[in-house]
C-alpha positions as CSV (number, residue, x, y, z in Angstrom):
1,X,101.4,75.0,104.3
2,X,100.2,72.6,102.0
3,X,100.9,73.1,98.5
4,X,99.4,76.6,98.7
5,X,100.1,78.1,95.2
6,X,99.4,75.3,93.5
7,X,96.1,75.5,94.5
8,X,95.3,78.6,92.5
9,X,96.1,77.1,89.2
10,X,93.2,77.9,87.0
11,X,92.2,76.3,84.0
12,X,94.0,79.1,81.8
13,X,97.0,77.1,80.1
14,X,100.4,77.8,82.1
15,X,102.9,79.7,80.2
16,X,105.8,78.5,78.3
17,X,109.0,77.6,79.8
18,X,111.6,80.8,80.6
19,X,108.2,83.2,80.2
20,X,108.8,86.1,81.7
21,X,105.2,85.9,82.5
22,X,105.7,83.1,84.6
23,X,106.1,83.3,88.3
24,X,108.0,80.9,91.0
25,X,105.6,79.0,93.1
26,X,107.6,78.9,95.8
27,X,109.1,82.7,95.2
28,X,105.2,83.8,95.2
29,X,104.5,81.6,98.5
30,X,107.9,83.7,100.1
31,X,106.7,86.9,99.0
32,X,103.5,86.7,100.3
33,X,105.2,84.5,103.8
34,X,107.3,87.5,104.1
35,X,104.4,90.1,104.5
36,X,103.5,91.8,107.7
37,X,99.4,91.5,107.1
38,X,97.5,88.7,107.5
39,X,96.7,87.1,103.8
40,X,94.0,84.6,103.4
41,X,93.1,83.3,99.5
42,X,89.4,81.8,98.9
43,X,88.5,79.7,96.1
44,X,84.8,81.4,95.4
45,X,84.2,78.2,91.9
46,X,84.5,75.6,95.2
47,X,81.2,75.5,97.8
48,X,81.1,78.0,100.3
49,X,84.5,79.7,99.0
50,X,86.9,77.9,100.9
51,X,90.3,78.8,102.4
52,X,93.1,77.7,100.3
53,X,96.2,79.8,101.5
54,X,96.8,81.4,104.5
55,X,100.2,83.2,105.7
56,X,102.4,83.2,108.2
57,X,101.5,86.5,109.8
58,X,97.3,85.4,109.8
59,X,98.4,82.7,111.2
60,X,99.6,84.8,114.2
61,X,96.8,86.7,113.6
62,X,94.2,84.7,114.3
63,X,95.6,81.2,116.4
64,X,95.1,79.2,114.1
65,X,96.9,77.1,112.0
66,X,96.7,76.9,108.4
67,X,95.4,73.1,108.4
68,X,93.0,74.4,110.7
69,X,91.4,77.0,108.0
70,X,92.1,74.9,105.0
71,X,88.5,74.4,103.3
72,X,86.7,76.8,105.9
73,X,84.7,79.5,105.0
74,X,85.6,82.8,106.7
75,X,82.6,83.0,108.6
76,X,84.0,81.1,111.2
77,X,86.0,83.6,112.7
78,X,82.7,86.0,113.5
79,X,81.6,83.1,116.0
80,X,77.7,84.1,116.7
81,X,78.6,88.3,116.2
82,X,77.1,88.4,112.9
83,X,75.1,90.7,113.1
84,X,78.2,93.7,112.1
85,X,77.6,96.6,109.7
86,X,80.9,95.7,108.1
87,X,80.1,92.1,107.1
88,X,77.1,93.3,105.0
89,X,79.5,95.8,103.0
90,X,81.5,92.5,102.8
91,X,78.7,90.0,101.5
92,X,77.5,92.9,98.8
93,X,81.0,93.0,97.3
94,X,80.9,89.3,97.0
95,X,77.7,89.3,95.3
96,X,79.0,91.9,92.6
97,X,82.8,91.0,92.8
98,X,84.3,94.3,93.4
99,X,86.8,95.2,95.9
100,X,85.4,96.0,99.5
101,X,87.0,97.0,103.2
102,X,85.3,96.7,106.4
103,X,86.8,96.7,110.0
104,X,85.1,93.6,111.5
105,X,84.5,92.0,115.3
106,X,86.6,88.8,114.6
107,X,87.8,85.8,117.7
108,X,90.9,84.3,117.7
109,X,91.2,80.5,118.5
110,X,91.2,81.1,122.5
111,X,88.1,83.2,121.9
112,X,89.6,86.6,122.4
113,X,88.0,89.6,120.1
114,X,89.9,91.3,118.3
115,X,89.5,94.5,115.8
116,X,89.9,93.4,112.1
117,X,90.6,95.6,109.4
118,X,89.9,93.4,106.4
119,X,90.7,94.3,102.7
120,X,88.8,92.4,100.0
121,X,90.3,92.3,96.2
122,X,88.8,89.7,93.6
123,X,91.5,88.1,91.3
124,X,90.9,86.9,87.9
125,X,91.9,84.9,85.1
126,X,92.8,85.5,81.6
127,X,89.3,86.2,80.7
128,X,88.4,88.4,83.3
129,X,86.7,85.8,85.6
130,X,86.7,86.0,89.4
131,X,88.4,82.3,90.4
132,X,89.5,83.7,93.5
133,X,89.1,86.7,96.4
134,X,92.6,88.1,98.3
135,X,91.7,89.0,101.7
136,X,94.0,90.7,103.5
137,X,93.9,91.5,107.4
138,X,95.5,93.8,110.1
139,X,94.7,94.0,114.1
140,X,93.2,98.0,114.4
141,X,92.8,97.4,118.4
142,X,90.5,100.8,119.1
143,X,92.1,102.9,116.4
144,X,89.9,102.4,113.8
145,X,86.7,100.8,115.4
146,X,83.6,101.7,113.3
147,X,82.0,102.9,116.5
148,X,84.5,105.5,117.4
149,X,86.0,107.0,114.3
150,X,84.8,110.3,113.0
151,X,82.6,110.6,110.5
152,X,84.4,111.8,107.8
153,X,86.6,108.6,108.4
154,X,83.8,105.9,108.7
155,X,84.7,103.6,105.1
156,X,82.6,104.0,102.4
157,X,82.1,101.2,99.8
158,X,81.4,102.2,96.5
159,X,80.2,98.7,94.5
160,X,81.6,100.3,91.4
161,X,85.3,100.1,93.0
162,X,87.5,98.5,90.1
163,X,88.8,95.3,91.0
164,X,92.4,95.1,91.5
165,X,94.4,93.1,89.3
166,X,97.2,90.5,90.4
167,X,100.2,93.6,89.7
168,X,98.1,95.9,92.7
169,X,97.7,93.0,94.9
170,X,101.7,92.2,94.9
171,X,101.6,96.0,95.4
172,X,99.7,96.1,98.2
173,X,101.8,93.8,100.1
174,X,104.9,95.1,98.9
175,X,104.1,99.0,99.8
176,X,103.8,100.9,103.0
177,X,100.7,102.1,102.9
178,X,101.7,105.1,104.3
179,X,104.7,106.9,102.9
180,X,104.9,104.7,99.4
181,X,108.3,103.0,100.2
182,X,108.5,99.4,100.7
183,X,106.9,97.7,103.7
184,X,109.7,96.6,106.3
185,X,108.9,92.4,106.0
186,X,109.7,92.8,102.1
187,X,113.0,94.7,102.7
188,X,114.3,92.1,105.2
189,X,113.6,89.1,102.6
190,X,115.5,92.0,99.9
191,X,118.2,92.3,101.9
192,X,118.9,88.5,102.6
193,X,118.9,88.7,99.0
194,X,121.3,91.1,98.7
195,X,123.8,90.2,101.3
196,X,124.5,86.8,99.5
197,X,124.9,88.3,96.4
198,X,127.5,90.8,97.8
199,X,129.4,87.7,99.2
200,X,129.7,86.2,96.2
201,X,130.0,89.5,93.8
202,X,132.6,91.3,96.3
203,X,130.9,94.9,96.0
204,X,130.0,96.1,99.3
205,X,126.6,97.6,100.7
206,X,125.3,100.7,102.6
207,X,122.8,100.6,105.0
208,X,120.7,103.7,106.0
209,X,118.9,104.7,108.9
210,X,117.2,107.8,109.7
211,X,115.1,109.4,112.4
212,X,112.9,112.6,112.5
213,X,114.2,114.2,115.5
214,X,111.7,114.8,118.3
215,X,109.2,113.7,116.9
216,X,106.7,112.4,119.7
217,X,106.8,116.0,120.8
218,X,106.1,117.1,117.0
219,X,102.6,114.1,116.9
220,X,101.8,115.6,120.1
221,X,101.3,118.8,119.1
222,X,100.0,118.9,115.7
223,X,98.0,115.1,116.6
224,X,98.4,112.0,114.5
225,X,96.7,113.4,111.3
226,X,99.5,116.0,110.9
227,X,102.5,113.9,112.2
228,X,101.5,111.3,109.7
229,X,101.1,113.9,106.6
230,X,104.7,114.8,107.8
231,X,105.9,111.1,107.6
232,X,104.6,110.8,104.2
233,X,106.4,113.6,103.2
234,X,110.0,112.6,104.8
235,X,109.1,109.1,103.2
236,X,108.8,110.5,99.7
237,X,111.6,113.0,99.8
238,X,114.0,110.0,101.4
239,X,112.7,107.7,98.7
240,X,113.7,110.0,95.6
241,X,117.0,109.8,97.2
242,X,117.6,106.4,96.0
243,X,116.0,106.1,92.8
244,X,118.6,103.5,91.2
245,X,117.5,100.1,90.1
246,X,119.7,98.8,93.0
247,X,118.4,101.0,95.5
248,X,116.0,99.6,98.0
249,X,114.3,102.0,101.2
250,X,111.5,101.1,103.3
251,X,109.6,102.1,106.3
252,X,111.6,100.5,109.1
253,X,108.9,100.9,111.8
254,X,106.8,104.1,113.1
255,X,108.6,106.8,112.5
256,X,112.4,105.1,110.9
257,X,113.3,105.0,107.3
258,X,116.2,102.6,106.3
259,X,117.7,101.9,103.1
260,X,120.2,99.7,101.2
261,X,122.5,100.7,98.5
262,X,125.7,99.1,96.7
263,X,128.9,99.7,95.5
264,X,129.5,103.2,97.6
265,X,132.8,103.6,99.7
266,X,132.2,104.7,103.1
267,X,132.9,108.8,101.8
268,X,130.6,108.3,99.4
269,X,128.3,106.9,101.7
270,X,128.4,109.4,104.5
271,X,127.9,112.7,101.4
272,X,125.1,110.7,100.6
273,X,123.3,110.0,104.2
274,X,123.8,114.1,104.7
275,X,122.3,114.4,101.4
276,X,119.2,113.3,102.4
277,X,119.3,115.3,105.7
278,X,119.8,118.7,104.2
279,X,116.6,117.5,101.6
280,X,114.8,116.6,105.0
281,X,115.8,120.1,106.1
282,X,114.6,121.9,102.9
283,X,110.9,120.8,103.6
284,X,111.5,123.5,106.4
285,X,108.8,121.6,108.4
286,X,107.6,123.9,111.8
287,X,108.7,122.4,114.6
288,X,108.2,124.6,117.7
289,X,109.1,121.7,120.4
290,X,112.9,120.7,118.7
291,X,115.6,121.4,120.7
292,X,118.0,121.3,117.6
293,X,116.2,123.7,115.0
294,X,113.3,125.6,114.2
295,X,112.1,122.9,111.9
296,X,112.1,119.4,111.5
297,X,115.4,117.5,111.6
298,X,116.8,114.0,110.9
299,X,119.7,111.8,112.5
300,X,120.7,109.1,110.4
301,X,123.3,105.9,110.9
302,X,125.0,104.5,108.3
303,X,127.4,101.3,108.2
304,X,129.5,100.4,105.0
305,X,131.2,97.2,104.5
306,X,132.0,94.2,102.0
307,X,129.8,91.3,103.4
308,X,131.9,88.7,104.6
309,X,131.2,84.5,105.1
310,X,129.9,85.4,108.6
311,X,127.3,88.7,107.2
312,X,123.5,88.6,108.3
313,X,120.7,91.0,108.3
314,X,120.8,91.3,111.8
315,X,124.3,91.9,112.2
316,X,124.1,95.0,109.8
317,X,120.8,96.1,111.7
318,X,122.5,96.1,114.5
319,X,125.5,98.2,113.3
320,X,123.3,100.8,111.6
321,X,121.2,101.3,114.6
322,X,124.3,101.6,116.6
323,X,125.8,104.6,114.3
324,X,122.3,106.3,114.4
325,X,122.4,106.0,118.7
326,X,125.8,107.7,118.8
327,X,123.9,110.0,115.9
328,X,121.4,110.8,118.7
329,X,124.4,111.0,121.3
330,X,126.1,113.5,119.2
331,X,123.0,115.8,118.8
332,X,121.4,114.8,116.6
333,X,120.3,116.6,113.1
334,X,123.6,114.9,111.7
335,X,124.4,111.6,110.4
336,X,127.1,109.2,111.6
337,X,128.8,106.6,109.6
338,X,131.0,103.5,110.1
């Protein structure tokens, strides 16, 4: 990608050197390569508001590459479809530079549809003018289609929507939107980060994962409404178990949690991943369909170690998910460390 971030320089006079107000060009071009949604930035001063960043992950979205959408107008990907509910919630938004979101018909490069579920921020500069919009994009497939949702679910754009800022829209790629805990694609880049810095500190790490026992049983029951109420409460009452500055936990997928912390032995470690089960107990969730408990249970995996030369993310993956099987194995509602 071309010289992405440069592009959104505006004519608002760069910071002084060692700023903390001033951010990495090629740190902010990681952060937003490392996010699981599409991200596409317009330039709305140009003609026709043109594409001047595209990630990695719209790349994949879409088929294109980003030479391909450079200087486009986003229009392009609605082929002849225009005539779509969503797009004139879209076009009012850009007329009044608020925030907007709209599920949209969009066509990949090989001309395949696919659902689009397309968030709108404008950004602006110093003083408070829209240079730019933030779009960002996820694949719905039949889930949210505007034709099929409920009622109550259908979006509703309110043009008097504050704009987000820049700090929300590194917020909204950084958190699940979900259970409020960091999205999987920025805990991987985290715990790169992490790893190295273990090497060449000596301290060693603990890595976290736990499971809601049963729980396709559980969604099936009480439907996807109350399964995900229940995963945002798991995610918040895992997340205030790791509230120092050190700590990092994210959604690992569906229904996973996983979480990094630093300097705990592998005692220390294992207290702290039953901890968090016995909170995950406390909630006393229902669960008529467990074969373990009355309520809702966790298994959990932990692995402890001092990263050596020959550490990687994967390899640590690997071992936590392997403690959490034999977690499974075991019973489950327990947590097993190595």
């Amino acid at each position: 990608m071309a010289e992405p971030v440069s592009r959104l320089e505006t004519d608002d006079a760069a910071p002084p050197a060692g700023s903390s107000s001033a951010l990495d060009a090629s740190l902010f071009t990681g952060f937003l390569d490392a996010c699981p949604d599409g991200v596409v930035i317009c330039d709305v001063r140009a003609s026709d508001s043109p594409v001047i960043y595209v990630n990695r992950a719209f790349e994949q979205l879409c088929g294109y590459r980003s030479a391909e959408l450079m200087g486009k107008n986003m229009r392009f990907l609605h082929g002849d479809d225009r005539d779509q509910e969503g797009l004139s919630r879209i076009r009012l938004a850009l007329r009044e530079g608020v925030a907007a979101q709209a599920v949209l018909r969009n066509y990949r490069k090989d001309g395949t549809l696919f659902w689009n579920e397309l968030r709108m921020v404008p950004v602006r500069n110093s003083v408070d003018q829209i240079t730019h919009f933030a779009t960002f994009h996820r694949e719905v497939g039949e889930r949210l289609r505007p034709d099929v949702r409920p009622a109550e679910q259908q979006q509703k754009t309110d043009p008097r929507d504050p704009a987000l800022n820049t700090q929300t829209m590194l917020a909204y790629l950084r958190d699940d939107k979900l259970t409020g805990l960091l999205r999987r694609g920025y805990f991987d880049e985290l715990l790169k980060r992490d790893i190295g810095v273990a090497q060449r500190e000596k301290y060693s790490l603990s890595l976290f994962l736990f499971e809601p026992d049963f729980f396709e049983p559980y969604r099936e029951l009480f439907g996807r409404p109350g399964a995900d109420q229940t995963l945002r409460r798991m995610g918040r009452t895992i997340g205030a178990c790791f509230r120092r500055a050190s700590d990092l936990c994210a959604r690992f997928d569906d229904t996973r949690v996983v979480a990094l912390c630093t300097g705990m032995d592998h005692e220390h470690a294992t207290r702290h991943a039953d901890l968090v089960l016995a909170r995950i107990r406390d909630l006393a969730i229902h669960h008529p369909r467990s074969a373990v408990s009355r309520f809702l249970t966790m298994s959990a995996g932990c692995v402890t170690l001092m990263p050596g030369p020959d550490a990687d993310p994967e390899k640590l993956m690997s071992a936590a998910q392997d403690a959490l099987e034999k977690a499974r194995e075991e019973g489950r509602n327990r947590a097993v460390s190595v």
